[in-house]
C-alpha positions as CSV (number, residue, x, y, z in Angstrom):
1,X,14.4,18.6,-15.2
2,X,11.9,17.7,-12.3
3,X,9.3,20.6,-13.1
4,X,8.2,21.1,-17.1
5,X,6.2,25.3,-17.5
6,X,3.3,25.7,-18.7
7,X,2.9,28.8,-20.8
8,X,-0.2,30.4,-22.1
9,X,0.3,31.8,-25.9
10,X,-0.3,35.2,-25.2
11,X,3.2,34.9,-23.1
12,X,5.2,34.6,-26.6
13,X,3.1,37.4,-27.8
14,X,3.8,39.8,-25.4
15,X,7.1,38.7,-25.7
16,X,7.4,39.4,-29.8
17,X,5.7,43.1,-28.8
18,X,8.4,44.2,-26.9
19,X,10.8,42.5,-29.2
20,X,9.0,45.0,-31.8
21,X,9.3,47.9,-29.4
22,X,12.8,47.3,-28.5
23,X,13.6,47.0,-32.5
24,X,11.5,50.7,-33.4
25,X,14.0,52.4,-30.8
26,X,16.9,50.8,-32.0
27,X,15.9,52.9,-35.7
28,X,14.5,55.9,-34.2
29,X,17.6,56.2,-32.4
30,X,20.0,55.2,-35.4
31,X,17.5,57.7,-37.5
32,X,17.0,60.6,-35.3
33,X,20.6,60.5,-33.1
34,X,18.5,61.2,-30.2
35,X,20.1,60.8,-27.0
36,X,17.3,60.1,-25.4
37,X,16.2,57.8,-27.6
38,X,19.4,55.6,-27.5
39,X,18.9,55.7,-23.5
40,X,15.5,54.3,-23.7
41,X,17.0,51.7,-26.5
42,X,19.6,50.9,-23.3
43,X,17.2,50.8,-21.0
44,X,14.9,48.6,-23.0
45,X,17.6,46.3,-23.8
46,X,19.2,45.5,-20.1
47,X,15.3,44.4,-19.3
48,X,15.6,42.2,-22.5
49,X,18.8,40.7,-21.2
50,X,17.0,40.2,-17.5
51,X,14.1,38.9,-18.8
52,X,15.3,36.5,-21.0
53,X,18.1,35.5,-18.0
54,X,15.2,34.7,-15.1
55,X,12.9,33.0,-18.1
56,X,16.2,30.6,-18.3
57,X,16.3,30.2,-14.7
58,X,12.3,29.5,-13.8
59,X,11.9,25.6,-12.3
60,X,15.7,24.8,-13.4
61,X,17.5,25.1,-9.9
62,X,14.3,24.0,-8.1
63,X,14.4,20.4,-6.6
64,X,11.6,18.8,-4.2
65,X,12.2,16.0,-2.3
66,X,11.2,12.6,-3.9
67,X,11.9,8.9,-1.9
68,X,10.4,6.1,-2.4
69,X,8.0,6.1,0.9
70,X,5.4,4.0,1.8
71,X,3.1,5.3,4.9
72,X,1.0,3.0,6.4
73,X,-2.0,3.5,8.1
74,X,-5.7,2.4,8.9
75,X,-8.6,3.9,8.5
76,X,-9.1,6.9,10.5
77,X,-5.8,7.3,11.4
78,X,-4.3,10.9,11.3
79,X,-0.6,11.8,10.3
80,X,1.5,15.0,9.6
81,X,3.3,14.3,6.0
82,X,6.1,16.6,5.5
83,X,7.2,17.5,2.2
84,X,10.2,19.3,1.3
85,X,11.2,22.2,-1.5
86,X,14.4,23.5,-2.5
87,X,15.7,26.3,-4.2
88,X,18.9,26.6,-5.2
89,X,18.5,29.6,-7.6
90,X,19.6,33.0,-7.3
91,X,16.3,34.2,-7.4
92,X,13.5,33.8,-5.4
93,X,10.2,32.7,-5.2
94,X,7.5,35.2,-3.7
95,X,4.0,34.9,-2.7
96,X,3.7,31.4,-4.5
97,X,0.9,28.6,-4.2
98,X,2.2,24.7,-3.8
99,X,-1.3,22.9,-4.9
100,X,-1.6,19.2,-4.1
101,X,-3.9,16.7,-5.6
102,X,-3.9,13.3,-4.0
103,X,-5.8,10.0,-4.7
104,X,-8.9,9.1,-2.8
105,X,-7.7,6.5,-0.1
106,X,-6.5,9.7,2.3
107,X,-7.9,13.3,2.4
108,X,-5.7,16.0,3.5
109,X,-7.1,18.8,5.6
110,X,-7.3,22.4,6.0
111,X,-8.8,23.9,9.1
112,X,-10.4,20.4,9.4
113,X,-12.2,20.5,6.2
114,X,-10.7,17.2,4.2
115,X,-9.9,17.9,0.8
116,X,-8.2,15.8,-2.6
117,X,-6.5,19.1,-3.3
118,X,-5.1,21.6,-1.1
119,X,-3.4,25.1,-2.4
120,X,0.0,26.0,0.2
121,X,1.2,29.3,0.4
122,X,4.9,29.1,-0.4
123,X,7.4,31.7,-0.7
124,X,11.1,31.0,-0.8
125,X,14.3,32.9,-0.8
126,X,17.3,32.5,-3.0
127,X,19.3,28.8,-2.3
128,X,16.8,28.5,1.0
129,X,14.7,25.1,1.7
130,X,11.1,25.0,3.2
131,X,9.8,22.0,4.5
132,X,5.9,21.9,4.1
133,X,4.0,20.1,7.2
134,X,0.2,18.7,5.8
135,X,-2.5,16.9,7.8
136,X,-3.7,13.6,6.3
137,X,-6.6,11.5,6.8
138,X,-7.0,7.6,6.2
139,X,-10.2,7.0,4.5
140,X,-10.5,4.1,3.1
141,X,-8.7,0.9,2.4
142,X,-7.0,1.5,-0.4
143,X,-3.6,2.5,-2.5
144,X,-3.3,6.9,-2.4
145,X,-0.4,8.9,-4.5
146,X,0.2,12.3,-5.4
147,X,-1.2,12.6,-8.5
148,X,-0.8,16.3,-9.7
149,X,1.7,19.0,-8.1
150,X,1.9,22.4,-9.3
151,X,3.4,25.7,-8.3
152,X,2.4,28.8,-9.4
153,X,4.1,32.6,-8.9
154,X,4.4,35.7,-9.8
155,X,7.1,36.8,-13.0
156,X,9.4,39.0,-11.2
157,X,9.4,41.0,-14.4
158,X,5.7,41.3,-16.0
159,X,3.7,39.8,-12.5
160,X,2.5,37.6,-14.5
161,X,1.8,33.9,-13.2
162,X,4.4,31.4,-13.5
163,X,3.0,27.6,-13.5
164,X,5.0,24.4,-13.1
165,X,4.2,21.4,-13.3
166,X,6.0,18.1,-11.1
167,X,6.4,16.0,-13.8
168,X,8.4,12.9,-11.9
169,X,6.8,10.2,-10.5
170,X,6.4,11.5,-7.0
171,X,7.1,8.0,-5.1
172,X,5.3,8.7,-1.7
173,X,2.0,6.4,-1.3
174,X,-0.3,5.9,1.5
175,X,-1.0,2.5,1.8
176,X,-4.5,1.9,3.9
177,X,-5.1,-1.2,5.2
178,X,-8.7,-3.1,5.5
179,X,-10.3,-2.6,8.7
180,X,-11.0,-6.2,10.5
181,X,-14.2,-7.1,11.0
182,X,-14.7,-10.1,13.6
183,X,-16.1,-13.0,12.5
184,X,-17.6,-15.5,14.7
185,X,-16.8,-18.8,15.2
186,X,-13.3,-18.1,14.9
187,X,-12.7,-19.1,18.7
188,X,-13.9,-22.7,17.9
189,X,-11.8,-22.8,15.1
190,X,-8.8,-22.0,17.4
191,X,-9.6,-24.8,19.7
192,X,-9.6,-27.2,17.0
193,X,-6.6,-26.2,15.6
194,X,-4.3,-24.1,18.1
195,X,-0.7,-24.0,16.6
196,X,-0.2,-27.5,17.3
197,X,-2.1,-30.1,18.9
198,X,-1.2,-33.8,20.4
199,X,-1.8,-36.4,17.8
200,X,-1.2,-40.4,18.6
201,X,0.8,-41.1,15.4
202,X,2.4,-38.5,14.2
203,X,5.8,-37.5,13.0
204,X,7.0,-34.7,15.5
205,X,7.4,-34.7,18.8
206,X,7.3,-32.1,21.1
207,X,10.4,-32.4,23.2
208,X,10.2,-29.4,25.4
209,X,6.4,-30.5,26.9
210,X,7.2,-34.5,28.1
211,X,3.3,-36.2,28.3
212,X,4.7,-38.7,31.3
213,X,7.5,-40.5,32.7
214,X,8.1,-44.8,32.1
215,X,10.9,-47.2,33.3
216,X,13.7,-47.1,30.3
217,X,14.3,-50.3,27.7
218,X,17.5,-50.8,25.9
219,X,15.9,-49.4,22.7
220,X,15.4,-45.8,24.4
221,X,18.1,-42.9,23.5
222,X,19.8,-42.2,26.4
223,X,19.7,-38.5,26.3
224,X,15.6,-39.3,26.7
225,X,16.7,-40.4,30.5
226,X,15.0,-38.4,33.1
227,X,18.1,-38.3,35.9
228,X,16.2,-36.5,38.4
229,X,13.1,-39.1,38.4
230,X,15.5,-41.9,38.4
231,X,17.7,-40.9,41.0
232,X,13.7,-41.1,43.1
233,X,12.7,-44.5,42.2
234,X,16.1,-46.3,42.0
235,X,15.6,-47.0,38.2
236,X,15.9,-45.8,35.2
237,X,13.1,-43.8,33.8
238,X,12.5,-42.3,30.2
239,X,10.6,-39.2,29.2
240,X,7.9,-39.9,26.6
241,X,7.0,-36.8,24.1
242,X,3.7,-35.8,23.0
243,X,3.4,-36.8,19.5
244,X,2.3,-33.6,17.6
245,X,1.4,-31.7,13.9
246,X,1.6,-28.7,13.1
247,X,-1.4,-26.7,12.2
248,X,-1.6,-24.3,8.7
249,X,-4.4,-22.1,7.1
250,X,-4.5,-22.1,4.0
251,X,-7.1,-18.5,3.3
252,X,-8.9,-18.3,-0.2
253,X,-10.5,-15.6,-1.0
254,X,-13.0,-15.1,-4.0
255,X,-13.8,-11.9,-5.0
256,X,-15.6,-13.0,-8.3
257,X,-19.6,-13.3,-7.9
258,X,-21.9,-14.4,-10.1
259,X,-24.1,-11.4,-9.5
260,X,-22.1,-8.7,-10.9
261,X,-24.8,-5.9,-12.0
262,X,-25.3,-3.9,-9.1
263,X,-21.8,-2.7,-8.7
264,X,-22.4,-0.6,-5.9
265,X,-23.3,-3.4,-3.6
266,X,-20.8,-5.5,-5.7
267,X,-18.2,-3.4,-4.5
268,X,-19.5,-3.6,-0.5
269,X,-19.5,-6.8,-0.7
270,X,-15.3,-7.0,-1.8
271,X,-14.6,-4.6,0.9
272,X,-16.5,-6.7,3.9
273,X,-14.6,-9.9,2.4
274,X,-11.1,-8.2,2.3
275,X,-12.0,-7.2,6.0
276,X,-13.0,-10.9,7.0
277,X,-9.6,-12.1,5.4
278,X,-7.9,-9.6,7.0
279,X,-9.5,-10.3,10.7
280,X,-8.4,-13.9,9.9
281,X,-5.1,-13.2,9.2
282,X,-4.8,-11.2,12.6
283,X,-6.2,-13.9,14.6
284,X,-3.7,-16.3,12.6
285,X,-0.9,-14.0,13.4
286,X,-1.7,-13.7,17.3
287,X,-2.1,-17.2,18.1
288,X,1.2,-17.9,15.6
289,X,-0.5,-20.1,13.6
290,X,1.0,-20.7,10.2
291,X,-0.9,-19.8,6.7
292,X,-1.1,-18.6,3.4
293,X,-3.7,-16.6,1.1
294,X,-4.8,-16.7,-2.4
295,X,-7.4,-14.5,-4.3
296,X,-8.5,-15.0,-7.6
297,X,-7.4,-11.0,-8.5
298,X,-5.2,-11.4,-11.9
299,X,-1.7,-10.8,-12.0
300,X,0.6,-11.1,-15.1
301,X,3.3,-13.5,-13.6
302,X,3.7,-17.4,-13.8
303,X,1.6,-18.0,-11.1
304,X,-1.7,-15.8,-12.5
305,X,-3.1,-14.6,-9.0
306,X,-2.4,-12.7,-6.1
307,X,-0.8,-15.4,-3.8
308,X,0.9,-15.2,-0.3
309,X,2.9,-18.0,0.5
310,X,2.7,-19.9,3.6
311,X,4.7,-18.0,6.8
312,X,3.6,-16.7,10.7
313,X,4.8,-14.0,12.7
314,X,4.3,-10.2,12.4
315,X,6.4,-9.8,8.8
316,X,4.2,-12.3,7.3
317,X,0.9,-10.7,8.9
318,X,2.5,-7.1,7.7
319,X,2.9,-9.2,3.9
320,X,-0.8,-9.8,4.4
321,X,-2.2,-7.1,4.9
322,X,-0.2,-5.0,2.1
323,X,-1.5,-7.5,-0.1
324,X,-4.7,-7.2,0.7
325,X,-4.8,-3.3,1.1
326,X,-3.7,-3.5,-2.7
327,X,-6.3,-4.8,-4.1
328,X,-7.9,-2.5,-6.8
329,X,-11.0,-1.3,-6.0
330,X,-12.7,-3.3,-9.1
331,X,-10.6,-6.2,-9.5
332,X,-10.2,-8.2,-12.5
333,X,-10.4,-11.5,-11.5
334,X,-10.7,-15.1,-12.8
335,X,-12.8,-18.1,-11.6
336,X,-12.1,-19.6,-8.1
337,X,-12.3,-22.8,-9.9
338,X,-9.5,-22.5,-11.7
339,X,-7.3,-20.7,-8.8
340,X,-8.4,-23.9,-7.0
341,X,-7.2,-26.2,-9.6
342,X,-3.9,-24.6,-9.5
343,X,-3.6,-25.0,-5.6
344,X,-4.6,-28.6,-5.9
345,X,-1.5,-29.4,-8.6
346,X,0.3,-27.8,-5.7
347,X,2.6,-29.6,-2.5
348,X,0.2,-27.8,0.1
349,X,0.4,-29.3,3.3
350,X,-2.2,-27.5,5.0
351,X,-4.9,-28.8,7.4
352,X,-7.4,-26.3,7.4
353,X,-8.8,-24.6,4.5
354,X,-10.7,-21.2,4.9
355,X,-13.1,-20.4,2.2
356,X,-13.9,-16.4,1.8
357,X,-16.7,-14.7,-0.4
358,X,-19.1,-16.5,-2.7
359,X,-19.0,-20.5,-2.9
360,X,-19.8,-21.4,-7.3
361,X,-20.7,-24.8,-8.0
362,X,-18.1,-25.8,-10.2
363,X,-15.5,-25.3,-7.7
364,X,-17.7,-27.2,-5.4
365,X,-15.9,-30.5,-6.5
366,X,-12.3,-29.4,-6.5
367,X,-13.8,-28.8,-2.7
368,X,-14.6,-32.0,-1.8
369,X,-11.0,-33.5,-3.1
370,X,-9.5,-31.3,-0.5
371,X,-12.1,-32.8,2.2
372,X,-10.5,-36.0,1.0
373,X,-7.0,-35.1,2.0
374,X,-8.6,-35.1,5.4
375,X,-8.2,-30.8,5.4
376,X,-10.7,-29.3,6.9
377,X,-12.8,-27.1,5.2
378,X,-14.3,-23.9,6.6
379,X,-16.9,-21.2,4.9
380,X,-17.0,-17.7,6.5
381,X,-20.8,-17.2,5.7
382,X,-21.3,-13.4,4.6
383,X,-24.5,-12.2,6.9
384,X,-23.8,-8.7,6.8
385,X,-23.3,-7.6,10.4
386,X,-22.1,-10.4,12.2
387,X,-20.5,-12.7,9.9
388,X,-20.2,-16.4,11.1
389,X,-17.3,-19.5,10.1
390,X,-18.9,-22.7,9.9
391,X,-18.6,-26.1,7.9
392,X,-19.0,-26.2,4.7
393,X,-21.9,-28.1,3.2
């Protein structure tokens, strides 16, 4: 059963009174033979029947829709979310109240105030369906579900209120992803690193971009012959490739700091970091450059952090930024040190590393061993308004 009633004690009470009444006619009309009085005794037990019939009936044959939906949106964005309600009992509901509590990610509004809980007027006859239209808000990044639903209505048979309460999962969440915030620098990065660039010895090569033309030697594959540029000179002539590699991020991001007691500005500081990894991840995913992100948020799984493996394109950016829209709002974390420890028993093959949030000492060594493997490492610098990438120190 989807919905579970709540009932107030004074409902079995009034219940066992006219119980009590319905007993004192059944003897003052066995005692007095009153016709009347057996009438009333009738009378009083058809309502008994009733009543006990609809109590059967309340929230049994009443269904709302439940899929597992996620809607995605960014902050400020505006939606209509529909829900829908069913009744498939023979009697109806009148002049009830729908009232929806929902976490704090989204608001929902009424006559353009933005609530967390909203009361619907809902009425609805016998084996009808009502589908309920509500405005919603994105706030802030963050992970919103319904968290309380309850209907309330009048007792067709004492007018007083009915309550019941959703008691299923309901398995629609708004899912708000961080807002970007540009970092600069990030153009120089791309011109270091865009996709992939010509190296002299390398183990690609980039056959649909030919770097020049020579005469062809007996080692030379023959499907490397240029026809149209010998057929010109009168000799054979060979297409050389550009030798190239290809370019990965790899984007760690630290949401642990040393500085933990102010937890207001604690918190402003995760939410401008998420944002920088998320504007990184967008300019990674425009330019179709390949990478993958780690943050030190715990997880109970063999690897013990939140970790996106290495991919491109707009699945992989989508990936990202559900990952990172996820995050609780005070994480529990462990040390970058050791998340860095872990990537470095890794096979990562990445060529530039990008270092988000606070920089700790001890991990300032595991740093250096990646500087070794001749990765570049990068340090988006948190300023405040205009944060900047830059070489790490």
């Amino acid at each position: 059963m989807e919905w579970e009633r709540e009932l107030p004690g004074e409902h079995y009470r009034n219940f066992d009174y006219l119980v009590t009444v319905w007993i004192f006619f059944i003897l003052f009309a066995v005692i007095f033979r009153n016709t009347y009085i057996f009438t009333g005794a009738g009378i009083l037990s058809a309502y008994i029947l009733l009543y006990r019939a609809y109590e059967r009936m309340i929230g049994k044959k009443l269904a709302l829709a439940n899929y597992k939906t996620v809607i995605k949106m960014f902050a400020g964005d505006d939606i209509h979310w529909q829900i829908t309600v069913t009744n498939d009992s023979i009697t109806p509901i009148i002049n009830g109240e729908l009232r929806l509590t929902i976490g704090t990610s989204v608001k929902m509004k009424v006559h353009d105030e933005e609530m967390d809980t909203i009361p619907i007027p809902l009425s609805l006859r016998r084996n009808s369906t009502s589908v309920i239209e509500i405005p919603v808000k994105a706030i802030e990044r963050g992970v919103a579900k319904v968290n309380e639903i309850t209907l309330t209505y009048p007792h067709l048979f004492h007018f007083k209120t009915v309550m019941l309460v959703f008691k299923k999962l309901y398995q629609t969440e708004f899912l708000v992803y961080p807002t970007p915030i540009p970092v600069q620098g990030m153009q120089k990065v791309l011109d270091m690193a865009q996709g992939n660039y010509h190296m002299n010895m390398a183990p690609f090569e980039d056959i649909l971009h030919p770097r020049s033309i020579r005469d062809y030697q007996y080692s030379d594959p023959f499907s490397r012959i240029n026809w149209q540029a010998s057929l010109k000179t009168g000799n054979l002539q060979t297409n050389e490739y550009a030798k190239v590699v290809q370019i990965s991020y790899v984007i760690v991001l630290n949401l642990q700091t040393e500085d933990g007691s102010d937890m207001v500005r604690y918190r402003e500081r995760i939410e401008r970091w998420i944002a920088y990894a998320a504007y990184v991840c967008s300019v990674a995913a425009k330019t179709d450059i390949s990478y993958s992100l780690f943050v030190n948020v715990r997880k109970q799984a063999k690897t013990p952090f939140l970790h996106l493996q290495e991919g491109n394109g707009k699945i992989h950016y989508g990936q990202a930024m559900e990952l990172l829209a996820r995050i609780h709002k005070q994480p529990i974390t462990i040390p970058l040190k050791q998340m860095l420890h872990y990537m470095s028993s890794q096979a990562m093959h990445a060529n530039v590393m990008i270092l988000i949030g606070d920089v700790t000492e001890p991990s300032r060594r595991l740093i250096q061993q990646w500087r070794n493997k001749k990765v570049a490492i990068l340090h988006v610098a948190d300023t405040g308004a205009s944060p900047m990438i830059k070489e790490i120190g």
